[in-house]
N, C-alpha and C positions, 0 to 999 in steps of 0.2 A: 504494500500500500504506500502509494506515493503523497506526501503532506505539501500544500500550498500553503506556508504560512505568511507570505508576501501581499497574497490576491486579497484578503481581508482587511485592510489597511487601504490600497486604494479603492475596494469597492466604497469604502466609507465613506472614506475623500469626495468619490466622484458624485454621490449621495448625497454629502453635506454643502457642497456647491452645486449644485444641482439646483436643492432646497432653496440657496440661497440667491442664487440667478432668479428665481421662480418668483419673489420675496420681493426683491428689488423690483424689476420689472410688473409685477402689481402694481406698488407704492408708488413708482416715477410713471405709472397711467395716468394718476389721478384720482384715481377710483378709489382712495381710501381719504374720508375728508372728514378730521377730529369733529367733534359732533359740538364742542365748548369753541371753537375757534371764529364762529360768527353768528351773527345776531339776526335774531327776527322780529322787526319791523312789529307793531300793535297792529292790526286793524281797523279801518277804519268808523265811522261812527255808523252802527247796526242800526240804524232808521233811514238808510238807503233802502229802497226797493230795488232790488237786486235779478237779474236774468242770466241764466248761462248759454253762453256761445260756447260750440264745439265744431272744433275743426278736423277732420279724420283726414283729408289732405294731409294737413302740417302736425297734425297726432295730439293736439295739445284744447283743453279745455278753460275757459275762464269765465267770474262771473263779472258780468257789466249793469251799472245802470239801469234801469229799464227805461227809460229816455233815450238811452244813448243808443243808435243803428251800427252793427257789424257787417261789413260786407268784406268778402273773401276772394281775393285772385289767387293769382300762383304766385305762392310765397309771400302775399303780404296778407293782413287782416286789416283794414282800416274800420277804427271805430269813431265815430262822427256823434260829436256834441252841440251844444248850440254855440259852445265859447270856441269851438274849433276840433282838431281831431287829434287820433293817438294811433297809432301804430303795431301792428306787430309783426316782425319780419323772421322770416326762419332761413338761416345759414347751413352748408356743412361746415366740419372744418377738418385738417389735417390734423391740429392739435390736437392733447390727452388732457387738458385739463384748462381751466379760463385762464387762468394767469399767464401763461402763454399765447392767447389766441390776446388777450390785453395790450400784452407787449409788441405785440405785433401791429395788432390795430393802431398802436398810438405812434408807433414809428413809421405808419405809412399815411395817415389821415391827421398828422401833430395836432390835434387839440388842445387848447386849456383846459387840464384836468380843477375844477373848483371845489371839488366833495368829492371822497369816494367813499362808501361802503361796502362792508363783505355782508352776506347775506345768505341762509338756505332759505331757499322756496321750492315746495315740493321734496324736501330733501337732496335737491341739489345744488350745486355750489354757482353763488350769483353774485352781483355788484351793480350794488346801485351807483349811478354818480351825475354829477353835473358838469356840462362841459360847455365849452366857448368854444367858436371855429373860427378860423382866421375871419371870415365876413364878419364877424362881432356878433352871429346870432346863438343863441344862448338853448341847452337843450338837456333837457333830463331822461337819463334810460335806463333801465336795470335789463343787467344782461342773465341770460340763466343758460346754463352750461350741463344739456342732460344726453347723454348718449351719444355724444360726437354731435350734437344738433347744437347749433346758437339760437335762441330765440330772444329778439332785441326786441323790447316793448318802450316805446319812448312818444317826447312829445314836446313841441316847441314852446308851448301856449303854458306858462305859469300858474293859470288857472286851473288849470288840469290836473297839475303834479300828485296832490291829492287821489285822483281818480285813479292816476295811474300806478300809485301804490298799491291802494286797494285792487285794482283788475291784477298785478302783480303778483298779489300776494294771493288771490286766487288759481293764479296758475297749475295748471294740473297739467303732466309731461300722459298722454295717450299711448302708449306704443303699441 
């Protein structure tokens, strides 16, 4: 009887990196997002009469207004108030997680960032924030980052911003 006592040793090895290749490349997806590490937003004041829009298109549900009209193309939802409208657009993206697809955004469209928060909606990982573009117009949007999808809900109209927390914060990811 012939004893390998050498193979045991690297079977372990190749095992223990293995595990740990497997480990890393989870965590660096994105897909593991601390549950304490951002904040969610109040809700807004419960004496709205409230309706839900669903989009099976862009996979994603929310509630609006019942005043307010949603109409849906491809790839955009616009929702139309008396004060003006709001948006909501759905991207792919190459990136594994929003902080990336962030960085990217801002290095190609240079905004003035003026607020930013980190935010879960729907349990996925989002960022509200306020931005200025070189024309000086001024625009609020929370982005939410669920499944490789970007879905930007935003809106020029100040009056709004309110609104657009609450339809935000109803956001439901459809898949």
């Amino acid at each position: 009887m012939i004893r390998q006592k050498g193979n045991i040793p690297i079977f372990l090895i190749i095992i223990i990196l293995t595990v740990g290749v497997a480990i890393y490349l989870f965590v660096s997806r994105g897909t593991y997002a601390p549950q304490n590490s951002y904040t969610t937003p109040s809700p807004s004041p419960t004496n709205v009469v409230l309706k839900t829009f669903q989009s099976k298109l862009m996979k994603f549900s929310i509630a609006t207004p019942a005043e307010f009209d949603s109409v849906e193309n491809l790839g955009r939802v616009t929702i139309s108030a008396s004060q003006g409208k709001l948006y909501v657009d759905r991207n792919a993206t190459n990136f594994y997680n929003l902080d990336d697809y962030l960085i990217d955004l801002n290095n190609r469209n240079k905004p003035e960032v003026l607020n930013e928060n980190e935010e879960l909606i729907d349990n996925y990982q989002a960022v509200s924030r306020l931005i200025r573009f070189g024309t000086g117009e001024v625009q609020k949007e929370i982005i939410i980052f669920a499944d490789g999808w970007i879905y930007n809900i935003f809106t020029n109209v100040e009056s709004l911003y309110s609104n657009l927390d609450q339809i935000a914060q109803s956001f439901r990811y459809a898949p």
